[in-house]
TORDRENLUM-160549 format. One line per 10 residues: their letters; for each residue x, y, z of C-alpha. Coordinates in steps of 0.001 Angstrom, whole numbers. Each point is the difference from the previous one (the first is absolute). Layout:
<pts>
A = X/Y/Z ~ ...;
</pts>
This chain:
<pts>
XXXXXXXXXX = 0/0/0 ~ 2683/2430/716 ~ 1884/-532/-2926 ~ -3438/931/-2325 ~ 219/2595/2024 ~ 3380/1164/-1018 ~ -510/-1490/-3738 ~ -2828/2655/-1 ~ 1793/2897/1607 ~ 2642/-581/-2436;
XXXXXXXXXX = -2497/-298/-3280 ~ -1217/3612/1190 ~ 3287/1345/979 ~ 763/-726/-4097 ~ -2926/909/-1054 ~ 193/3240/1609 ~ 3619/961/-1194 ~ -1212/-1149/-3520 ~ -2563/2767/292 ~ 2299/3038/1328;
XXXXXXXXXX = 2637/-1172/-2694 ~ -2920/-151/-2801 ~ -903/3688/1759 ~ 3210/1086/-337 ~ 394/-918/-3553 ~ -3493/1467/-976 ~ 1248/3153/1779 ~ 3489/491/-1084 ~ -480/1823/-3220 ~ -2387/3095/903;
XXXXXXXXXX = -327/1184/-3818 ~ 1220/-816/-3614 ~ 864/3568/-1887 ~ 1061/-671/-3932 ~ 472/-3837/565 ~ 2429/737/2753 ~ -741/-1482/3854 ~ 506/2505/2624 ~ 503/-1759/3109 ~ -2146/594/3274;
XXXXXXXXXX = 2743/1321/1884 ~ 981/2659/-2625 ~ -3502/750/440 ~ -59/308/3654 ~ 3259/2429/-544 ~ -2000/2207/-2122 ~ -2961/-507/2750 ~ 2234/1795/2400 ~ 803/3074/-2518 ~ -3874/200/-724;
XXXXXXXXXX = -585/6/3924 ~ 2132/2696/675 ~ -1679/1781/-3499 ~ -3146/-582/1843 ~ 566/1721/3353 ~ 1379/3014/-1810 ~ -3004/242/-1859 ~ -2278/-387/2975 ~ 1833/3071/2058 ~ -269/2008/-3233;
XXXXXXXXXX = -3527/-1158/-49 ~ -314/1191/3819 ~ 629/-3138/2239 ~ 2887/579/2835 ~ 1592/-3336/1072 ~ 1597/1695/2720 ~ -872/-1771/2928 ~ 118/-3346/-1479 ~ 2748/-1981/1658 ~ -859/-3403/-2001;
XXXXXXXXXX = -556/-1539/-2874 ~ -3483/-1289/1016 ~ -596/4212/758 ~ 1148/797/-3685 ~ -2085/-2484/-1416 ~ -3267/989/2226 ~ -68/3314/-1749 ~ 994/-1480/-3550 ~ -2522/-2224/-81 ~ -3087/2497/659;
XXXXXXXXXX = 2098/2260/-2660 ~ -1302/470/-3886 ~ 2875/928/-2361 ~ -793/1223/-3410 ~ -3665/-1254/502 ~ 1299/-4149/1157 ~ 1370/-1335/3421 ~ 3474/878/1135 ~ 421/-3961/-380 ~ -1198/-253/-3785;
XXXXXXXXXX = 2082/3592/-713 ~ 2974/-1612/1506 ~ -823/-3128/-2299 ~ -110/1577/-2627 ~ 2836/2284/637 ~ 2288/-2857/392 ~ -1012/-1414/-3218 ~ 445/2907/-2231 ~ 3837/27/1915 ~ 27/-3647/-1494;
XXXXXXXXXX = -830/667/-3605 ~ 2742/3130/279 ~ 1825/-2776/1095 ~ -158/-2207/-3010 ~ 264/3134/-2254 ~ 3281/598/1475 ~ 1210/-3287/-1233 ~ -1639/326/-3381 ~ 1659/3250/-253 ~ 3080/-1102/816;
XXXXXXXXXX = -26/-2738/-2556 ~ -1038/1990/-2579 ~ 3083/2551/322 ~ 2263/-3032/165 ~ 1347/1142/3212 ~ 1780/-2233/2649 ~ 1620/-42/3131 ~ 3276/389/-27 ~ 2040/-1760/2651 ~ 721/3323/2374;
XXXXXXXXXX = -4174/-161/30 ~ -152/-2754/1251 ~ 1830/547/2632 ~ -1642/3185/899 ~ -3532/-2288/-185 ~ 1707/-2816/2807 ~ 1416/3064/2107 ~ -3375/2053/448 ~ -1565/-3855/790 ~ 2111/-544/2395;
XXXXXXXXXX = -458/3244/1666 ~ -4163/-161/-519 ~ 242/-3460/1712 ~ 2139/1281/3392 ~ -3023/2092/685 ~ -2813/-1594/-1611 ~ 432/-3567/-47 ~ -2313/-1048/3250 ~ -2801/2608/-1962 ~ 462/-2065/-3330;
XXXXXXXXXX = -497/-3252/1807 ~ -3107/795/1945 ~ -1467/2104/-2998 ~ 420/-3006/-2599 ~ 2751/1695/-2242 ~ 3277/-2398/-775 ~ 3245/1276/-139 ~ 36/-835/-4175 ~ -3174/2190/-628 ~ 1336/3095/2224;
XXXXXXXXXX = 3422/-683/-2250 ~ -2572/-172/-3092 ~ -1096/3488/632 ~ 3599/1184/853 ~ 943/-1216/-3524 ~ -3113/1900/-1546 ~ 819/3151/1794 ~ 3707/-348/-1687 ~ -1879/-692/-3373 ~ -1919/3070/556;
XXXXXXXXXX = 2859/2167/1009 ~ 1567/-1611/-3346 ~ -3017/815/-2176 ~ 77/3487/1051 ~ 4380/320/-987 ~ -850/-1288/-3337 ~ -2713/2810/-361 ~ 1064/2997/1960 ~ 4146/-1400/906 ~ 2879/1443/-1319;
XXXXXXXXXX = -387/-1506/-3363 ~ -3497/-269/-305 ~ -2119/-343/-2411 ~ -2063/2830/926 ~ 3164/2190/-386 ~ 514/1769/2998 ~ 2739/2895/-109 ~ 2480/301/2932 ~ 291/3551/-1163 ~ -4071/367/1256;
XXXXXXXXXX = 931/-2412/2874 ~ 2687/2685/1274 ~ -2182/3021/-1067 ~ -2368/-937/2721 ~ 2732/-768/2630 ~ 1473/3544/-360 ~ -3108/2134/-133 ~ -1973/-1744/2663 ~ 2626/-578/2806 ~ 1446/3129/2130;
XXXXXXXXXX = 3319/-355/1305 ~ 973/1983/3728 ~ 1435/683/3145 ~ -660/2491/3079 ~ 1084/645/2979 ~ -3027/-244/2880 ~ 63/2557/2638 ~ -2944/-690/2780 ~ -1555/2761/1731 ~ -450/-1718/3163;
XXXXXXXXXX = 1733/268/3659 ~ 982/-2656/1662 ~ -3864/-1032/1198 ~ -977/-142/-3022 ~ -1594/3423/-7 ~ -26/2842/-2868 ~ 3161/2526/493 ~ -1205/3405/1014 ~ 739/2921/-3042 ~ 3559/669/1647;
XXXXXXXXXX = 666/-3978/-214 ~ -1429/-134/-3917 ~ 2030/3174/-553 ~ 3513/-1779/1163 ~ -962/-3040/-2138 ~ -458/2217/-3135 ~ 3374/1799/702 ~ 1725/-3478/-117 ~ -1790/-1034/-2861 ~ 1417/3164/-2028;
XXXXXXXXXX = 3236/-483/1458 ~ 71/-3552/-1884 ~ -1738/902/-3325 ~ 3573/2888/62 ~ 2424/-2913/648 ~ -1901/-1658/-2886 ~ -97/2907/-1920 ~ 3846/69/353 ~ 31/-3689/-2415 ~ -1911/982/-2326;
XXXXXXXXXX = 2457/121/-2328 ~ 685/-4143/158 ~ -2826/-2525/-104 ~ 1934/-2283/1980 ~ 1046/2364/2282 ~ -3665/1099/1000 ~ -927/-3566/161 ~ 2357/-586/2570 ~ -558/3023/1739 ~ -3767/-687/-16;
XXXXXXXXXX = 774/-3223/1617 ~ 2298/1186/2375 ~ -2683/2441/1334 ~ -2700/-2892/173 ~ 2076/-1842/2300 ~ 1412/3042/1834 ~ -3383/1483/1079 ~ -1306/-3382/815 ~ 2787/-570/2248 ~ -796/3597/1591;
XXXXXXXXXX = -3671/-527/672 ~ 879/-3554/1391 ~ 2752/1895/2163 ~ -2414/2713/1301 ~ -2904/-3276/694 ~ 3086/-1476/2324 ~ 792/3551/1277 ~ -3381/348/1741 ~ 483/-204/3651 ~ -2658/-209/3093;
XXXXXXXXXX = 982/2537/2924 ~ -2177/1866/2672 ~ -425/3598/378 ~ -60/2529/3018 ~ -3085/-1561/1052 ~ 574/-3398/-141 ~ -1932/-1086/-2891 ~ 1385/-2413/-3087 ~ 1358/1982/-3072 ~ 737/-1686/-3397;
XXXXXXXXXX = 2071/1835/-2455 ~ -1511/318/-3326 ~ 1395/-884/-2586 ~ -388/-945/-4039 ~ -1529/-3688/-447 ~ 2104/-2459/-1375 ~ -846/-1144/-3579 ~ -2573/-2572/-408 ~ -942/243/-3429 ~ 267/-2813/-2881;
XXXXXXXXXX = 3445/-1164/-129 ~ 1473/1393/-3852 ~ -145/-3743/-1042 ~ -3781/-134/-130 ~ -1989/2122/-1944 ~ -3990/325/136 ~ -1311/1706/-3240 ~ -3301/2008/-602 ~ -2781/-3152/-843 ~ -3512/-594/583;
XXXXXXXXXX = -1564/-3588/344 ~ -2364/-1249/-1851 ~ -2852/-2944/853 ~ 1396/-2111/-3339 ~ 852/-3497/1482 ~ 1010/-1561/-3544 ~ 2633/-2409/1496 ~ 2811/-298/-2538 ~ 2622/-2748/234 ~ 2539/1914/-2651;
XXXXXXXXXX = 3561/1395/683 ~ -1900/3058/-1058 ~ -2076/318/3315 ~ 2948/-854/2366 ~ 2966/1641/1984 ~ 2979/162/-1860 ~ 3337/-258/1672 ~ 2517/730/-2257 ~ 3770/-364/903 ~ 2279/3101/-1385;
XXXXXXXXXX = 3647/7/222 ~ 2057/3792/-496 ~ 3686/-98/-1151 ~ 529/380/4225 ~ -2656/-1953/1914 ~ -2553/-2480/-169 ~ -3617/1546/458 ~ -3392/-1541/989 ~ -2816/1939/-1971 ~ -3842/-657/522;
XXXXXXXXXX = -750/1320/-3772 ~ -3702/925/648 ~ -3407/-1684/298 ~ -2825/103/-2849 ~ -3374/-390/476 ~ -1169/-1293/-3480 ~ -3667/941/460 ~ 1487/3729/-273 ~ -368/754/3644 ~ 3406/1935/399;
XXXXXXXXXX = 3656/-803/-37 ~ 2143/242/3032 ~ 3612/-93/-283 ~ 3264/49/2796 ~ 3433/1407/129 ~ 3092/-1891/-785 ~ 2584/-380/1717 ~ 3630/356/-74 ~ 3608/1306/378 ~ 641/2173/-2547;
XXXXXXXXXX = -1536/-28/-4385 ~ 1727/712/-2902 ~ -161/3360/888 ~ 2308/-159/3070 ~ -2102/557/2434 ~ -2700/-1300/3034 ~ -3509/-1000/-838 ~ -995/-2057/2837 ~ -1884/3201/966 ~ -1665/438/-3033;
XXXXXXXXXX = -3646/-212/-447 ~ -1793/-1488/-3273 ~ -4032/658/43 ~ -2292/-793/-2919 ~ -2169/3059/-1179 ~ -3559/-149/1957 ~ -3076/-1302/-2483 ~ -2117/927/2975 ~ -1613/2981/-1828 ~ -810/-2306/-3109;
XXXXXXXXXX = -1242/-2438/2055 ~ -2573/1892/1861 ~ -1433/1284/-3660 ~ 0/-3475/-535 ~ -2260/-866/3191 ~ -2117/2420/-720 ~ -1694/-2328/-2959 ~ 1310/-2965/2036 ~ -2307/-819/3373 ~ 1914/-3144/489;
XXXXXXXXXX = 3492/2027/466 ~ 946/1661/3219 ~ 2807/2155/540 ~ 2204/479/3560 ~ 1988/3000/676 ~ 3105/-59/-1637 ~ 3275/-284/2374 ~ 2949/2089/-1160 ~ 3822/23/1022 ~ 667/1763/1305;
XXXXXXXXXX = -2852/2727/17 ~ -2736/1092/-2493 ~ 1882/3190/-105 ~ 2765/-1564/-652 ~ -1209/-2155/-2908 ~ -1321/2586/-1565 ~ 3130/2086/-473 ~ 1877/-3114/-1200 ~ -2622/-880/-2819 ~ -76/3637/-1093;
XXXXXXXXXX = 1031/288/-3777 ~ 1523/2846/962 ~ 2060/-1084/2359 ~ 3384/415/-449 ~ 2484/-2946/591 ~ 3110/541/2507 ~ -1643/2747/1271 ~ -405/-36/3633 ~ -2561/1556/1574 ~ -1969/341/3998;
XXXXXXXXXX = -3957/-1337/40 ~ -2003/1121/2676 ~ -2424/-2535/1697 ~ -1841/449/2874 ~ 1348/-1994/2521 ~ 3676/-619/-2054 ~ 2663/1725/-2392 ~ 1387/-1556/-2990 ~ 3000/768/-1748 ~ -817/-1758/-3352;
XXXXXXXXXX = 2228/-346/-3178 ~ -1228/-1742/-3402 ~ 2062/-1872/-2139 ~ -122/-1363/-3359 ~ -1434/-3325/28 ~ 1397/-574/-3934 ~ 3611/343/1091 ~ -561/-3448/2546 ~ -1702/-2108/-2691 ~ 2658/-2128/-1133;
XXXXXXXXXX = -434/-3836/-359 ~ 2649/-539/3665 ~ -2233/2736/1785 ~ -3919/83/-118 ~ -724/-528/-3328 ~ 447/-3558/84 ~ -1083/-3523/-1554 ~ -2858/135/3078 ~ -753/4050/-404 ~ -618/-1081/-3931;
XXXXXXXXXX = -2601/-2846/331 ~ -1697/1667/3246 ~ -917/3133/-2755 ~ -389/-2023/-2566 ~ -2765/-1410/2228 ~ -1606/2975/806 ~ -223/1044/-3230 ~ -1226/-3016/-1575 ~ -1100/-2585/2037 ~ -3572/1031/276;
XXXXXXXXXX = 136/12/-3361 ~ 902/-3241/-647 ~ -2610/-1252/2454 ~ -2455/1016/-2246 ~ 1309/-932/-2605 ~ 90/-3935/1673 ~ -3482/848/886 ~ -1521/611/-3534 ~ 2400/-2646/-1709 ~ 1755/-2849/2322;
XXXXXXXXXX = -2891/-587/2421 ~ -3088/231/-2394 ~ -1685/-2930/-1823 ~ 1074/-2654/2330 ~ -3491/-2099/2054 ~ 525/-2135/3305 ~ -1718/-3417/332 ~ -276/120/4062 ~ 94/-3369/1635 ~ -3132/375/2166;
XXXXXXXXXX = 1102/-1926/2863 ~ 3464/1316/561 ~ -1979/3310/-179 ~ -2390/-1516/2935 ~ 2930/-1455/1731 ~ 2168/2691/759 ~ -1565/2484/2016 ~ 1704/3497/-944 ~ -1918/1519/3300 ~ 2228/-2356/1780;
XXXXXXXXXX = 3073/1604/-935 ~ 2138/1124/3205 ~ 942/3359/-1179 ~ 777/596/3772 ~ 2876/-2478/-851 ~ 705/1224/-3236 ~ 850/3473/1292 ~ 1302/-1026/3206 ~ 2893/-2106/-2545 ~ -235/3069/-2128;
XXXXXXXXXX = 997/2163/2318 ~ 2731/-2286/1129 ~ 1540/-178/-3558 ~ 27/3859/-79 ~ 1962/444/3325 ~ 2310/-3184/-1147 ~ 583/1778/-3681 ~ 1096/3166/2020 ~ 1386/-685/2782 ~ 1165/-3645/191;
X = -1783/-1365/2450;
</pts>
């Protein structure tokens, strides 16, 4: 009797694997696109793109995930949320699926231009896997997605980024010039450096007229002693330098100066004094931009920090080029660093801003009720900024700025006479304008002609299967936000 027993157990122990496995064949292809099988879990890894699509849409739409600490929170308000007149759930659906027939395009496309992959791509594909997986490995495995599909995407993001070289690249077959490429660089990019003179005391509170007053007298006294080097570029470089770090080492002297004592009556006196500096550091650069609510994800070079490695005839220098927003949000761009340029002298205190859109933007928004525009930040003032992207302006020319709670002594320079191929007009400098010129561009252009005509045969039960509500975006972001402080700071 017991062994029926365990005859039995065993017959449905079978019969019960036979049925996941025949599940799990019925559900491993979600769609056919143009004959070709996309796999569940490249599904499921455009699932988690189409999530995140989702949730932007939603707060656009008015919904505030705020307080929702979980998954199971997220997916409360999703699933009492209409997008474009169908459930969050069938939107995502079908958002995923249009990512899959892009998908498919891209390898058509591909094909069609006879393109491969050379060896060095390769590589590239197997060292952003292996950095996706050190973060998002555990969210693969519990979300359904194999290591071979996220590579699968990897590789059509590389085919992408290959599509859009033998369009827009260098040698292109849509022909674009380098002479428009550098055009664009040198008109829309403002090259500077000032001197910052706070108007504070030691407390932190406003200097009286007679304190403004002394500050103003010193500030003439250095635009004389730059006056006096005119006559040499180099030499009023270096003189402008000098003065940088010699009235930052004052104010810092004056902040260490300040001393507590007591007076005739016996109560506590601090001596005032100028605050110490705590503005950006020169390195860093924040440039007049405005945000707007386009969430278009876009997995190009195009859409990505550059970090392009410069070398001068002296040192070795660490530039981050710029960032460019491809939806045509703004550009922001940082100083580079260094010893010395062709030139002879310092630039590590130079500052490289691209010209504020803002203005165009807003006229834009206007017609747009979808776009929303933030205050732009400036370095290192408004005022400041303004005087720098003058026309008028002359370069070399220093000259004293008057804001309301600091003075700048602020000298333009010639952004033209730095834009040589071992100083910021680099291999990265290229490509991130060639982007911003053309990328949206050729977007459409993929739009209207690579992703059109193809239809998806959905396999209804994968479909049913995987539950795209189910998705632990509080696990996605939690590894996403772990990749982003590993990528830049090497944890």
């Amino acid at each position: 009797m017991k062994l029926w027993k365990r005859i039995t157990a065993a017959v449905t122990t079978l019969c019960m694997m036979l049925t996941c496995f025949a599940c799990g064949e019925d559900t491993g292809i979600a769609m056919t696109i143009d004959g070709v099988d996309v796999r569940a879990g490249i599904y499921l890894y455009y699932v988690v793109n189409a999530y995140n699509d989702a949730i932007s849409v939603a707060q656009e739409n008015g919904e505030t995930f705020a307080d929702c600490e979980t998954t199971k929170d997220v997916k409360k308000i999703l699933k009492k949320t209409d997008i474009d007149g169908v459930s969050a759930e069938e939107w995502i659906q079908n958002k995923a699926t249009e990512y899959c027939i892009e998908y498919v395009a891209i390898q058509r496309e591909f094909e069609r231009l006879e393109l491969t992959l050379s060896g060095e791509d390769l590589a590239e594909i197997d060292s952003s896997l292996a950095g996706t997986m050190q973060y998002f490995a555990a969210f693969f495995e519990d979300t359904g997605i194999s290591e071979q599909s996220a590579k699968d995407v990897l590789t059509s993001t590389k085919k992408l980024d290959l599509i859009w070289q033998a369009y827009y690249g260098e040698d292109g077959s849509v022909g674009v010039k380098d002479d428009t490429l550098y055009d664009h660089y040198k008109d829309n990019y403002l090259r500077f450096k000032y001197i910052e003179m706070p108007l504070k005391d030691g407390k932190g509170n406003l200097l009286k007229a007679d304190g403004k007053a002394e500050i103003e007298k010193m500030a003439k006294d250095y635009l004389a002693r730059l006056e006096k080097k005119s006559d040499n570029e180099a030499d009023l470089m270096k003189e402008f330098d000098y003065l940088i770090d010699e009235h930052e080492a004052y104010v810092t002297s004056l902040s260490k100066a300040a001393v507590t004592t007591t007076d005739a009556n016996g109560s506590t006196v601090t001596t005032a004094t100028t605050a110490k500096l705590t503005t950006t550091e020169k390195a860093t650069t924040t440039t007049p931009e405005e945000t707007t609510t386009d969430t278009t994800e876009t997995t190009v070079a195009g859409d990505t920090t550059t970090f392009a490695e410069t070398t001068t005839t002296t040192t070795t220098t660490t530039t981050t080029a710029e960032t460019t927003d491809t939806t045509g949000t703004g550009t922001s761009a940082t100083t580079t660093t260094t010893t010395t340029n062709a030139l002879g002298y310092a630039v590590d205190e130079e500052i490289i801003v691209a010209v504020s859109t803002t203005a165009e933007e807003d006229e834009k928004a206007e017609d747009d009720e979808t776009t929303t525009t933030t205050a732009p930040k400036y370095t290192p003032c408004e005022k400041v900024y303004n005087w720098v992207a003058d026309e008028d302006t002359e370069y070399n020319e220093p000259t004293l700025i008057k804001d309301d709670e600091c003075y700048y002594i602020v000298m333009k320079m010639d952004i033209e006479d730095r834009m040589t191929e071992d100083d910021l007009w680099n291999d990265n400098a290229k490509e991130s304008v060639r982007s911003t010129l053309y990328y949206e561009e050729f977007e459409t252009m993929m739009d209207e002609k690579v992703y059109v005509g193809y239809t998806e045969e959905r396999n209804e039960k994968a479909y049913k299967r995987y539950k795209v509500l189910d998705v632990d975006v509080v696990e996605y972001q939690a590894a996403l936000m772990q990749s982003y402080y590993g990528y830049y700071y090497g944890y």
